[in-house]
PLY file of the C-alpha trace (Angstrom):
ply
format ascii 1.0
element vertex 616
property float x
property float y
property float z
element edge 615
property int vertex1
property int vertex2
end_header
0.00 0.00 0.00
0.71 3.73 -0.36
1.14 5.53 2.78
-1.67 7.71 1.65
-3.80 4.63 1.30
-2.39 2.96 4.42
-3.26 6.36 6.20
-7.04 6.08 4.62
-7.31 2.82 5.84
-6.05 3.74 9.56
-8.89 6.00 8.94
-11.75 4.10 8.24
-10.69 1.60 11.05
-10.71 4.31 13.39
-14.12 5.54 12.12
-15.67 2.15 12.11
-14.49 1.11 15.65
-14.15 4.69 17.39
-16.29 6.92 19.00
-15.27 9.38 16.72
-15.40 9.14 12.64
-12.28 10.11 11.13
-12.37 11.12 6.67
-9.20 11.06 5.22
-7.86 14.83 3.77
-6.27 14.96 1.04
-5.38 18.54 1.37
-4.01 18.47 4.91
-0.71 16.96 6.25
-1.98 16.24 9.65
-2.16 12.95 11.56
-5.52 13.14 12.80
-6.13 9.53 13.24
-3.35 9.67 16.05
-3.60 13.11 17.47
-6.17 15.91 17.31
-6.09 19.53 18.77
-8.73 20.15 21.55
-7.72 24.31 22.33
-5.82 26.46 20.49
-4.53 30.01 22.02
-3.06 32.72 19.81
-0.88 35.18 21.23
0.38 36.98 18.12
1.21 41.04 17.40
0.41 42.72 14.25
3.30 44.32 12.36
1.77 46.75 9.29
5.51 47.40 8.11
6.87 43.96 8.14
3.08 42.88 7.21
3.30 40.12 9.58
2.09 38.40 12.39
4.62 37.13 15.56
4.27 35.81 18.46
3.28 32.00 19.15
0.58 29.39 18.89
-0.28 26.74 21.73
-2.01 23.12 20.84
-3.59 21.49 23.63
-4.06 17.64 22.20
-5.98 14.63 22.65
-3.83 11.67 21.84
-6.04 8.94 20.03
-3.00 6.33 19.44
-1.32 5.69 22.93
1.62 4.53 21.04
2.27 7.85 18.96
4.56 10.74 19.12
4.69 13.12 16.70
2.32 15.57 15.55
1.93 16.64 12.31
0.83 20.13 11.48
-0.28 22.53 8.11
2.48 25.39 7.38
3.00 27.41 4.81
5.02 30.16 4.80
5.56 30.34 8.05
8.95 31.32 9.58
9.09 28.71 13.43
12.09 30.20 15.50
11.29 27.67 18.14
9.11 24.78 19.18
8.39 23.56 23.17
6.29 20.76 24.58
4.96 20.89 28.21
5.22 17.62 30.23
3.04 16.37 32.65
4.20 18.76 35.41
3.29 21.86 33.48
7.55 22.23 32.40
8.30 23.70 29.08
11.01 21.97 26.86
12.10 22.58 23.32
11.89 19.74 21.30
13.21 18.34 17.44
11.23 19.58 14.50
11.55 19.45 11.02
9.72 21.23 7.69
8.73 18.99 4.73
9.55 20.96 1.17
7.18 22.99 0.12
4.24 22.02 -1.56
2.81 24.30 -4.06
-0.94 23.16 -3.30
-0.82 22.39 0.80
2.41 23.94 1.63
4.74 22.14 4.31
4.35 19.36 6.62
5.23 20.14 10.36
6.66 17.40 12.23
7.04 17.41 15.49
8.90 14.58 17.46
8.52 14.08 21.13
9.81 12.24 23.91
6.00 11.65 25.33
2.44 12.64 24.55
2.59 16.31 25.68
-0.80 17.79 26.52
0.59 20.92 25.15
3.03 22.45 22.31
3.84 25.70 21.39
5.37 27.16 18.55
6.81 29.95 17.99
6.71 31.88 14.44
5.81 34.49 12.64
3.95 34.58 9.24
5.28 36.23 5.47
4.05 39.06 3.89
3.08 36.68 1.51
0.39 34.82 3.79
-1.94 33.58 1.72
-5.36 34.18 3.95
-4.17 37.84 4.82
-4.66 41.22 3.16
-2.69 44.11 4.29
-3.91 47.60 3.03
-2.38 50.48 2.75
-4.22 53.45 4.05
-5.03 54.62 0.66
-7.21 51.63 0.32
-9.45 52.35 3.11
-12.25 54.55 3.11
-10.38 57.39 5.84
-7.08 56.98 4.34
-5.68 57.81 7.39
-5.15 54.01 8.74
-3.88 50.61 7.55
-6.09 47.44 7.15
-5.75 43.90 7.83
-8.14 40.86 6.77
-7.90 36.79 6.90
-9.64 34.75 4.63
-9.04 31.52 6.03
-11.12 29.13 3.34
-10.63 26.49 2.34
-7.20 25.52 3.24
-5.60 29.14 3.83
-5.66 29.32 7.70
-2.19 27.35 7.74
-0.75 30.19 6.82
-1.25 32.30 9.63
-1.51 29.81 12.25
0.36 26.32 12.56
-3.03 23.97 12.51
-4.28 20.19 11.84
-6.07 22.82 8.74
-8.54 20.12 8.51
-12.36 20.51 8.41
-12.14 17.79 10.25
-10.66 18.95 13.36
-12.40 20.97 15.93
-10.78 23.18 18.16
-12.16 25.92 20.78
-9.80 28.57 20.98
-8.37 32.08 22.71
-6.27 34.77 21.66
-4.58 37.76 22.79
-3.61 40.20 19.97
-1.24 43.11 19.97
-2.01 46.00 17.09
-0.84 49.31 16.91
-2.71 52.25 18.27
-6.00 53.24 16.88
-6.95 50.66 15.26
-9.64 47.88 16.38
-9.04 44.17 16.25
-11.96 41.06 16.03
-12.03 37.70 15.48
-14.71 34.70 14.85
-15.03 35.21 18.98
-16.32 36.85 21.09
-16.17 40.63 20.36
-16.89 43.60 22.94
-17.73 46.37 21.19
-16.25 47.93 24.61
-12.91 46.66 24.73
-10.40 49.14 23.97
-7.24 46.69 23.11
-5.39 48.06 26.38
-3.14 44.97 27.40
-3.55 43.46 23.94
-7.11 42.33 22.32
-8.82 39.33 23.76
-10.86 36.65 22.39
-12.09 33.93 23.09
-14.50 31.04 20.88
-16.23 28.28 23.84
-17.38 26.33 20.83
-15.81 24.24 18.38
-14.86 25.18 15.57
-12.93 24.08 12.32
-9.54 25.93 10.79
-11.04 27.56 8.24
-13.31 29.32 10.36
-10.36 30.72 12.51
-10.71 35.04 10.86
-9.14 38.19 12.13
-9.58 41.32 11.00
-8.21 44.50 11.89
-8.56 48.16 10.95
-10.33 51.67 11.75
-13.34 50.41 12.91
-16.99 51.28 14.65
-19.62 49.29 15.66
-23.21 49.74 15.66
-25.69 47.46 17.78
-28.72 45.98 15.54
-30.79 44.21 17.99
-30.18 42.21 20.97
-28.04 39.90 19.87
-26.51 40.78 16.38
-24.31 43.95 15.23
-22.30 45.44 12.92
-18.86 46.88 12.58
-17.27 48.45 9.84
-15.06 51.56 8.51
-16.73 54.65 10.20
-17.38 56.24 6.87
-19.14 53.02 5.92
-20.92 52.38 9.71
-23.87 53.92 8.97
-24.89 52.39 5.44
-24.53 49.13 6.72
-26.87 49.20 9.82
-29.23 50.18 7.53
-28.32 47.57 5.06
-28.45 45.03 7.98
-31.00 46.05 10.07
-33.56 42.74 9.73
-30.49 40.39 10.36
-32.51 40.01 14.31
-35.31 39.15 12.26
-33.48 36.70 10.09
-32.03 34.90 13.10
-35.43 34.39 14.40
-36.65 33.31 11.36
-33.91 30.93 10.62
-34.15 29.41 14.89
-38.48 28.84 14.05
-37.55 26.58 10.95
-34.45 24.64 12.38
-33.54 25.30 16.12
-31.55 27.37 18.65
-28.96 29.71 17.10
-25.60 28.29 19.24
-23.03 30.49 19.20
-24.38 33.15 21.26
-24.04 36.56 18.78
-24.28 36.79 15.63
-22.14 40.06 14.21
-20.72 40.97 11.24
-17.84 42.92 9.73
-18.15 44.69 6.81
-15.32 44.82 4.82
-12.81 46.83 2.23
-14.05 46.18 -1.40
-10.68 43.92 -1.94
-12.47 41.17 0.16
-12.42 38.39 -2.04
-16.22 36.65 -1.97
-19.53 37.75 -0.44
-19.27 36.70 2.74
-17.93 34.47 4.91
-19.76 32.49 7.69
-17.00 32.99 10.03
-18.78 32.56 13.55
-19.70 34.94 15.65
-18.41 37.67 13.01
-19.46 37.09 9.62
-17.32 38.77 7.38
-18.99 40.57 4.14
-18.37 42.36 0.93
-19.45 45.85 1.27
-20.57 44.83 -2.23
-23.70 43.81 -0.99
-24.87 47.95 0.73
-27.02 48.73 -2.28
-28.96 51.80 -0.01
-32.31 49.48 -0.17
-31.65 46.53 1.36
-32.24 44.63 -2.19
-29.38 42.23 -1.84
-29.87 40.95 2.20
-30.08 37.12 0.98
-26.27 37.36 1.27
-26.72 38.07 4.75
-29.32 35.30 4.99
-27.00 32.86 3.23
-24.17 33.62 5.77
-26.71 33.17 8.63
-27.51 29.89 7.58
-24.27 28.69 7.53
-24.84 29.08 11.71
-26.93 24.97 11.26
-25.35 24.25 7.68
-21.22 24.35 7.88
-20.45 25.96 10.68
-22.42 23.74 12.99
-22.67 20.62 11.23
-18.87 20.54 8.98
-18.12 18.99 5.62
-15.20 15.92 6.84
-12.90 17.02 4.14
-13.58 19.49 0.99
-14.51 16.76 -0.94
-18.14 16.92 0.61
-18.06 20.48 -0.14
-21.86 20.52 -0.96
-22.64 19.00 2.71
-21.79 23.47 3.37
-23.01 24.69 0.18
-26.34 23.25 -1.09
-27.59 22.86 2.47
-26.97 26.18 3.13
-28.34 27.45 -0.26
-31.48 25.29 0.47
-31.66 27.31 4.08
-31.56 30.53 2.68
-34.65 29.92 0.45
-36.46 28.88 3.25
-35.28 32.00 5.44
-36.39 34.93 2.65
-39.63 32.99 2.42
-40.25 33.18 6.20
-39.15 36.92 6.20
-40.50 38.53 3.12
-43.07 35.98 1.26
-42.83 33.25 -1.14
-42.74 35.07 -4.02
-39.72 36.94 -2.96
-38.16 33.34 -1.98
-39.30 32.20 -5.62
-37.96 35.12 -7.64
-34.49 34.45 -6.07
-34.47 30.51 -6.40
-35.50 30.89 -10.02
-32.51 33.30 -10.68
-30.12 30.90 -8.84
-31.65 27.65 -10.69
-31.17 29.66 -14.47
-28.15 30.61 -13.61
-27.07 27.03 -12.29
-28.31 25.50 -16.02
-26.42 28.41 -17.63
-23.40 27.59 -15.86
-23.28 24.06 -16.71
-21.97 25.08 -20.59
-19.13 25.66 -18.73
-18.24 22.83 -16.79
-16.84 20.04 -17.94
-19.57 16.61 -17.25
-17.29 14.80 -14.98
-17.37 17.70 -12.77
-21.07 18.74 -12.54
-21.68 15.84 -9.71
-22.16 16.72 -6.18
-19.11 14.40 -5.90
-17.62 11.13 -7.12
-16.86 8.09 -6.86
-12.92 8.41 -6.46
-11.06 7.66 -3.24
-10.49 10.55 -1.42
-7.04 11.18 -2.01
-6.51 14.01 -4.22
-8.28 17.53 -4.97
-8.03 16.69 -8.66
-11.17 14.64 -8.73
-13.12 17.29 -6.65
-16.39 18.72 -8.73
-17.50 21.99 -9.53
-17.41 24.23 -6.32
-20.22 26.83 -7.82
-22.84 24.30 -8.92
-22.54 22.42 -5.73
-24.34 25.42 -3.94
-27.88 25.60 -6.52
-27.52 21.78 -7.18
-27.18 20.39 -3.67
-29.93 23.03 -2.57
-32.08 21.22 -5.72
-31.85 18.38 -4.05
-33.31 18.87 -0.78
-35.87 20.77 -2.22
-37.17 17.92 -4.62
-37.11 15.92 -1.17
-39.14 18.62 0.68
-41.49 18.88 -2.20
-42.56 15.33 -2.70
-42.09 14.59 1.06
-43.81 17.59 2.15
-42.90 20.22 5.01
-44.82 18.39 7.58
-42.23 15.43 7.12
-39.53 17.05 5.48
-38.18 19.73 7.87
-38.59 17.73 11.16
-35.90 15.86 9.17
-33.38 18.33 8.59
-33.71 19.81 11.48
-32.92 16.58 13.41
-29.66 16.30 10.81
-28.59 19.48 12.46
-29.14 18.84 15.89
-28.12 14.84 15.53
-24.73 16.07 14.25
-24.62 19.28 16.34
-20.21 20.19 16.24
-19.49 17.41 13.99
-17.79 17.03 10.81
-19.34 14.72 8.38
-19.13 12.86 4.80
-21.85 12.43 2.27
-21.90 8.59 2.86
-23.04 10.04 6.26
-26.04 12.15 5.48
-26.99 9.42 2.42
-27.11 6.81 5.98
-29.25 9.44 7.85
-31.61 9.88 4.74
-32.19 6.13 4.24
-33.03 5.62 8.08
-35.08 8.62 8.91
-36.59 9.67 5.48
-36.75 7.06 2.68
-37.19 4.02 5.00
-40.69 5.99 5.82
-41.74 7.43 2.58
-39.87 5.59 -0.15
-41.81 7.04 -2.80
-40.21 10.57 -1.91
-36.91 9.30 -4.51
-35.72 5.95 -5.66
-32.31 5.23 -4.91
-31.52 5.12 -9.05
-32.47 8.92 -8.74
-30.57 9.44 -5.62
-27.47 8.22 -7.53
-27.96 10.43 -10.03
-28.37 13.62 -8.02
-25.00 12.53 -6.17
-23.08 10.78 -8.93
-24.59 12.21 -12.49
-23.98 15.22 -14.08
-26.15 18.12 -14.71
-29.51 18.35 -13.21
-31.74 15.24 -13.20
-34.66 15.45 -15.43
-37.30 14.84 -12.18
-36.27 18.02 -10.88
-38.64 20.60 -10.68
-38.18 24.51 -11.66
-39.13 27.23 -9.92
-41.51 29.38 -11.62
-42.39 33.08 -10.42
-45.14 34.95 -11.58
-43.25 38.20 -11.99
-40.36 36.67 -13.63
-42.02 34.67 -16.23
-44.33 37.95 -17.33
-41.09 39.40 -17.44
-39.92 37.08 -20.15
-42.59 38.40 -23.08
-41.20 42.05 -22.15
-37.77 40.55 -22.72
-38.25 38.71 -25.60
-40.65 41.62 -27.53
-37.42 43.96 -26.23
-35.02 41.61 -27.75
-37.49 41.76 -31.32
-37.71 45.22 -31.31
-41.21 45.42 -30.71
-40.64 47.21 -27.50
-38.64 50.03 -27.62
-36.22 50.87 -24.64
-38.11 53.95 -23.81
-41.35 51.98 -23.14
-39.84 49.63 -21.00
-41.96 50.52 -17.30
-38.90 49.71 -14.91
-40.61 51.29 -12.39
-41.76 48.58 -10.26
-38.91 46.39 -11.00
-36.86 44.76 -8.01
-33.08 43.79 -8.31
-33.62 40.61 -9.13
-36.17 41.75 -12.04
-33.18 43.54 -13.37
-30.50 40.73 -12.96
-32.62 38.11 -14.91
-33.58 40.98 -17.38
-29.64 41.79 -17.82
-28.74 37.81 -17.62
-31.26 37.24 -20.66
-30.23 40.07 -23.00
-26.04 38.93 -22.36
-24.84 38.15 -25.98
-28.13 38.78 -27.35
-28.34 42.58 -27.45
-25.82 44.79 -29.58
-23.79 47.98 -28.42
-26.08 50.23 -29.66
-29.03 48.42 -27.51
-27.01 48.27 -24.51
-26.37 52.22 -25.34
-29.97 52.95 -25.28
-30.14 50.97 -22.13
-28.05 52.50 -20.02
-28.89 55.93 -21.24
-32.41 55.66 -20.06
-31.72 53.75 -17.06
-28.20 54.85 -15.88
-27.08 51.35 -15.17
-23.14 51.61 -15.55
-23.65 54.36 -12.61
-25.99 52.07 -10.48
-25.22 51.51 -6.69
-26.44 47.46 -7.06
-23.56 45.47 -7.28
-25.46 42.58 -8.65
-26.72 44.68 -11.54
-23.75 46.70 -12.06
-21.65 43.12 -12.60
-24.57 41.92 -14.99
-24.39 45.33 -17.28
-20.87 45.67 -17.64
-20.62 42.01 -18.61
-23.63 42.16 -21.59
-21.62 45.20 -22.53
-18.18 43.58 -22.86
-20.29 40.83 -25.26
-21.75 43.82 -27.17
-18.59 45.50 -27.40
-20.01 48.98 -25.75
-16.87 50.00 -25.04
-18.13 53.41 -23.88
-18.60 52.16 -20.68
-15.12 51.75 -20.24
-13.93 54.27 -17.53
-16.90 52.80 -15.38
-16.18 49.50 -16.00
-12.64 50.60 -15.13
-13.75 52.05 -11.69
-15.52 49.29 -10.67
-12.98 46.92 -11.42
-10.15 49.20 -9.26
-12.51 49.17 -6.60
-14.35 45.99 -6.27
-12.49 42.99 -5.23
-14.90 40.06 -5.17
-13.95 37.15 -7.50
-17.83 36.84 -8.27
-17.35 40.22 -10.56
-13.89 40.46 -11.26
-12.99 37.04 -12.49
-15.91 36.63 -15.17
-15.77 40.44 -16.48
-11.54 39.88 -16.92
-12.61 36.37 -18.80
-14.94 37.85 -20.87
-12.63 40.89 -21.64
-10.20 38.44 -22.59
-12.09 36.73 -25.61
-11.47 40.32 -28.27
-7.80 41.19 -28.70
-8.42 44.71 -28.17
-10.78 44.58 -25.08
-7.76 41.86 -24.02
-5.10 44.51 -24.30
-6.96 47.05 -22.12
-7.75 44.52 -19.46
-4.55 43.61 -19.09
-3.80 46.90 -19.01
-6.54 47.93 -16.19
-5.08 44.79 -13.97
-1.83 46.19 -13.60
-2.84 49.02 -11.54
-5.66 47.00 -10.04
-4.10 43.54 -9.07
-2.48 45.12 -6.17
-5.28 46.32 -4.61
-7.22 42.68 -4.61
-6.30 39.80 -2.15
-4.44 37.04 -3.06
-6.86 34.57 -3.56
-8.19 36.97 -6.25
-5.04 37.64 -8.23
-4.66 34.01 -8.43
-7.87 33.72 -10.27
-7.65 36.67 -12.16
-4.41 35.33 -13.33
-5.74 32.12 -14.60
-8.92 33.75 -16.00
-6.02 35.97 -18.23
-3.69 33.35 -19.40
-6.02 30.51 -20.34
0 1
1 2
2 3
3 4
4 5
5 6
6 7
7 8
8 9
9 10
10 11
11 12
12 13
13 14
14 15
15 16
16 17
17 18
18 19
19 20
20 21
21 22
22 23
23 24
24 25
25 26
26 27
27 28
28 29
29 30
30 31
31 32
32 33
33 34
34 35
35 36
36 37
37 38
38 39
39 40
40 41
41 42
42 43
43 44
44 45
45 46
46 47
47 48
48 49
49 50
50 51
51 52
52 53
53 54
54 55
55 56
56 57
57 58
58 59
59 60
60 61
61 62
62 63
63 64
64 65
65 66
66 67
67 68
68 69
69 70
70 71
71 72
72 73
73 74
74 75
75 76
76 77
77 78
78 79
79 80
80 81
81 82
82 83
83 84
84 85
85 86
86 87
87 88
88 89
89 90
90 91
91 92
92 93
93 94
94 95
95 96
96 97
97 98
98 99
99 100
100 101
101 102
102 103
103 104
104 105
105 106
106 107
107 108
108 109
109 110
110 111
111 112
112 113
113 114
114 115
115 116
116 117
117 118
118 119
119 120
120 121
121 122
122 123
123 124
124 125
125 126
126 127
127 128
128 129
129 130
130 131
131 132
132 133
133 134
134 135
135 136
136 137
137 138
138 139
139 140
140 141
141 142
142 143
143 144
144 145
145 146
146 147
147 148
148 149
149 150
150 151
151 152
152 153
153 154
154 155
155 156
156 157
157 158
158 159
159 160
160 161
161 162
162 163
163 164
164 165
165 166
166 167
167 168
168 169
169 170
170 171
171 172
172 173
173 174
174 175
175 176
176 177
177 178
178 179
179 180
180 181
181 182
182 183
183 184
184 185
185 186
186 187
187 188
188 189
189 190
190 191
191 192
192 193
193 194
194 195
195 196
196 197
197 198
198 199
199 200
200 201
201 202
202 203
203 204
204 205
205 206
206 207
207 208
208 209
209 210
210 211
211 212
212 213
213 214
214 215
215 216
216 217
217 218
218 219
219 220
220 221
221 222
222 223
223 224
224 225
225 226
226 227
227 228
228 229
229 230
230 231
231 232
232 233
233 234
234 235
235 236
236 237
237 238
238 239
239 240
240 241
241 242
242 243
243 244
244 245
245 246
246 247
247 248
248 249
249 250
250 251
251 252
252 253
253 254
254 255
255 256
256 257
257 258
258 259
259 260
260 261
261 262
262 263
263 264
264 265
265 266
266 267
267 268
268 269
269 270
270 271
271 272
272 273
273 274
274 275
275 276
276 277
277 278
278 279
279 280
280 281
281 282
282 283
283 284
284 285
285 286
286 287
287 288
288 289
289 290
290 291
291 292
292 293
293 294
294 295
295 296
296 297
297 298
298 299
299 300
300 301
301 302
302 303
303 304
304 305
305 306
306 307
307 308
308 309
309 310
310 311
311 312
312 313
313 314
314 315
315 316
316 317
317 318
318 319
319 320
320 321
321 322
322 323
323 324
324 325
325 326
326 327
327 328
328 329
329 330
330 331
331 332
332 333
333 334
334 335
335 336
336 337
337 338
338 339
339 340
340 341
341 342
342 343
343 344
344 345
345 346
346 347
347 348
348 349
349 350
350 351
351 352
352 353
353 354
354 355
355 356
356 357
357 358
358 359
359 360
360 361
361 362
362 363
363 364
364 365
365 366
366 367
367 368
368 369
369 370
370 371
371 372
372 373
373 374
374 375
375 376
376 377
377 378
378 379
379 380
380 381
381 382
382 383
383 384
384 385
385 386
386 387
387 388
388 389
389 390
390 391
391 392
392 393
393 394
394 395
395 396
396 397
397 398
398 399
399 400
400 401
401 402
402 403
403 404
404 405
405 406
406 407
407 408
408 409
409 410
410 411
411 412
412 413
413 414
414 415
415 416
416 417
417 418
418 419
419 420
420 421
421 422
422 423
423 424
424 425
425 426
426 427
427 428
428 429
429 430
430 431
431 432
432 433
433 434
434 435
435 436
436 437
437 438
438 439
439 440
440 441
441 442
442 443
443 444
444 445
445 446
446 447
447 448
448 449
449 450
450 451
451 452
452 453
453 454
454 455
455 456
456 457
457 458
458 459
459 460
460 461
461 462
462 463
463 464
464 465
465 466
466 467
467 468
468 469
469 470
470 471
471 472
472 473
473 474
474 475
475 476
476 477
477 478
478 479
479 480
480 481
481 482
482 483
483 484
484 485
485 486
486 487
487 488
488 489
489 490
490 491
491 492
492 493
493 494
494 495
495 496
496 497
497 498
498 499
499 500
500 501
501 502
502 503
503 504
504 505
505 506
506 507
507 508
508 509
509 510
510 511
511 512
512 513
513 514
514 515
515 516
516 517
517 518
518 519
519 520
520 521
521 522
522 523
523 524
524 525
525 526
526 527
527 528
528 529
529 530
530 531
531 532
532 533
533 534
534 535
535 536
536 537
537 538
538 539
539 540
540 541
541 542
542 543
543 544
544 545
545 546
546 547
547 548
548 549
549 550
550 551
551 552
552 553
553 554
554 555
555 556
556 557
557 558
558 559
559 560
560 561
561 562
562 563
563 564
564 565
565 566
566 567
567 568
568 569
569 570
570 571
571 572
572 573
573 574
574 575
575 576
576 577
577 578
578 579
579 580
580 581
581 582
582 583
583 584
584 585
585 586
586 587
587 588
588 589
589 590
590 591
591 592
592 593
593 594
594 595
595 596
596 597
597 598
598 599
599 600
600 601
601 602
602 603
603 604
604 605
605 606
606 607
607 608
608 609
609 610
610 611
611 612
612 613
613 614
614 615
């Protein structure tokens, strides 16, 4: 055998036989079927010159193999000055370490060698200003300009290199930290933050429940915060404080919503941080402190099923964690699924219907895109490489598909007694498909087997695309919208008699989604001057317009094109409008141009991506 297959198998012994199920990562280093982490405490201090981190990390471990010693951690990047173990007395003793070479992909192994199971190490290190999960701004790229900004982004496998971790999703660890920053400027984590504290004696934090790696986020910067209700707040850049309460002010009603359809919220607040434009997704469901794109602040709350997504991830990922990142959708398309069922509770069904209907179209759009092989939830292969991992976009409108066709043909009155005992039967536990497919048998199909065969089953898993018993969502509003489309498409309707008046967001986005490479420059012209929609303060519809206008070649909405992609960061906009700007040699040119000055201002994860999307 391999010793990645002989590790697998160690695995699935120690699953089968141990109170604990163990799935093999592919993407971590760690010996987790020997040794896990139980508490992790941070003591690290912020250095915006150096763009660093330094100080140490401390591991207290469970030892699961009474015969092991050495513990295997996720680096990369970082710079260990020295390594200690505490004995059974509480002594501190350095001990013999060594660094794997670097792996492109995971980085470098850790190995630690010891003379007995310690209950504790600590190592000391500091991080490189090329971290991958951390952002440092300059004060030019904040909103005041007057102070420097730092952000993690510690998905999927990025917290390694800001922390020495088992960077596994499926490891859980409570932890604590004490944080050192310079003067003036506020620090929070995925803890518990008091908007009180004023950082005298270093920043404290602390997180009672456990958690995964790649929910370990710290951000720090010029910040205020604003309370929202009596559990949930806000902070962000004080120029941008009071835009997003507004934005956010039904997230108390959201949580409520979300605790009537599946349970207690657990971890105490729920808070968010809103962050510089260079943050690199939407949000993320870091708890305690989501962090979000101020992408989302349109001035009428028009885009809030971001925040409802992010909430959601409090049952779906957060509380109940995909084993490795090959179960990706376990997160994702439960989590999609939840949100649905949140925006129904808090603004109507037809509301909850306009949005699953974008997200479904958009999900069959993006499957021209895709190659088959990877447009199943997952497959077949042994878990031992990230190469045989499926699409990470359509696992979020897919998965959600899924549970939907079961609530539909199950009904409610069966169907969400079910999920919500999923979540609370799994409550702080990372699990695998094979999992939730055991769950489904025994508590759902066992009881109603007519809800899905297990042929169909297989193919929602296994098969590619969409199966052909799935159901579409169908809103009123949206499909009268089609004839205005279509007769605007013709020519029948001219753009001045288009009555935009009562039209939501979303109206807009599946208009703009429907006319992309259909409509010419000199429609997209008339569009935008009778609508202003290269100036609009919607994100969603901003991204939409300036990508039908790249197709048309309406290259007059350049220099606001240009703008928004200098000051918007988030790979959702960025990475599709450089593609598309790449297929014309002249558009290609500018781009390329345009990125030069603009790649330094996203984060790293997004220059990476941007850097494919250019040189494919």
């Amino acid at each position: 055998m391999t010793s990645s297959l002989l590790r697998a198998t160690a695995c699935a012994i120690l699953g089968l036989h141990g109170a604990t199920a163990f799935a093999f990562d592919p993407l971590s280093y760690a010996n987790v079927e020997q040794v896990k982490t139980r508490a992790l405490h941070l003591d690290l201090k912020a250095d915006f010159k150096k763009k660093t981190l330094a100080g140490h990390a401390e591991l207290t471990l469970d030892w699961l193999d009474k015969d092991a010693r050495r513990l295997v951690l996720d680096t990369r990047e970082l710079a260990i000055s020295k390594i200690e173990a505490q004995d059974a007395r509480g002594r501190w003793t350095p001990v013999h370490y060594t660094l794997a070479p670097f792996d492109k992909e995971k980085g470098q192994a850790l190995r630690i060698d010891l003379a007995a199971q310690a209950p504790k190490v600590r190592i000391h290190y500091r991080t490189a200003p090329t971290a991958s999960a951390l952002q440092w701004l300059t004060p030019a790229q904040t909103l005041s300009g007057k102070r420097p900004f730092m952000f993690s982004q510690s998905q999927s496998i990025n917290a390694r290199s800001w922390a020495p971790v088992q960077d596994t999703p499926a490891v859980r660890f409570t932890y604590t930290a004490r944080i050192d920053a310079p003067e003036g400027l506020r620090v929070v984590m995925s803890a518990d933050n008091d908007p009180k504290a004023t950082g005298k004696g270093g920043w404290k934090f602390s997180m009672p429940q456990p958690i995964p790696s790649y929910l370990l986020a710290i951000g720090i910067g010029e910040l205020e915060a604003r309370t929202l209700g009596g559990r949930t707040g806000v902070y962000a850049e004080p120029k941008r404080i009071e835009a997003a309460a507004y934005e956010l002010a039904d997230t108390e009603k959201m949580v409520a919503a979300a605790e009537s359809l599946y349970g207690p919220y657990r971890w105490g607040r729920y808070d968010m941080l809103v962050l510089p434009p260079s943050f690199p997704i939407g949000g993320m469901e870091n708890p305690r402190l989501t962090f979000l794109t101020p992408t989302m602040i349109a001035g009428d709350r028009s885009l809030v099923d971001l925040i409802a997504h992010e909430l959601a991830h409090s049952w779906s990922g957060n509380l109940v964690t995909n084993a490795s990142w090959k179960h990706w959708w376990l997160n994702e398309g439960f989590t999609t699924y939840v949100t649905t069922r949140i925006l129904e509770k808090l603004y109507g069904e037809e509301v909850a219907t306009m949005n699953l209907q974008l997200e479904q179209e958009e999900a069959i759009a993006s499957l021209a895109e895709i190659s088959k092989e990877k447009q199943a939830l997952l497959t077949r292969d042994p878990d031992t490489s990230s190469a045989t991992y499926t699409s990470e976009d359509l696992a979020y409108p897919k998965g959600a598909w899924l549970l939907r066709t079961l609530e539909q043909r199950a009904g409610r009155a069966v169907f969400d007694p079910f999920l919500r005992g999923w979540f609370d039967g799994h409550a702080f536990q990372s699990v695998t498909t094979e999992q939730f497919v055991a769950y489904l048998r025994t508590n759902l199909l066992a009881k109603h087997p007519q809800v899905m065969s297990e042929a169909e089953l297989d193919e929602w898993l296994y098969g590619p695309g969409i199966p052909a018993g799935a159901k579409y969502a169908s809103s009123q509003r949206l499909v009268a919208l089609d004839a205005t489309t279509a007769a605007w498409l013709k020519g029948t309707l001219p753009t001045a008699q288009l009555d935009t008046k009562g039209w939501s967001a979303l109206e807009w986005m599946k208009f703009l989604n429907d006319i992309d490479n259909k409509a010419d420059a000199a429609r997209l012209k008339e569009l935008d001057a009778a609508f202003g929609l290269a100036k609009t303060g919607n994100n969603e519809v901003a991204f939409r317009f300036y990508r039908a206008a790249v197709h048309a070649g309406y290259r007059a909405v350049r220099p606001q094109l240009q703008a928004f992609l200098m000051s918007v960061g988030r790979q959702k906009f960025v990475v599709p409008l450089y593609a598309a700007l790449r297929a014309n040699a002249e558009d290609r040119a500018w781009a390329e141009n345009v990125y030069k000055t603009a790649r330094e201002r996203y984060h790293p994860e997004t220059q990476g991506s941007v850097d494919r999307a250019l040189t494919k």
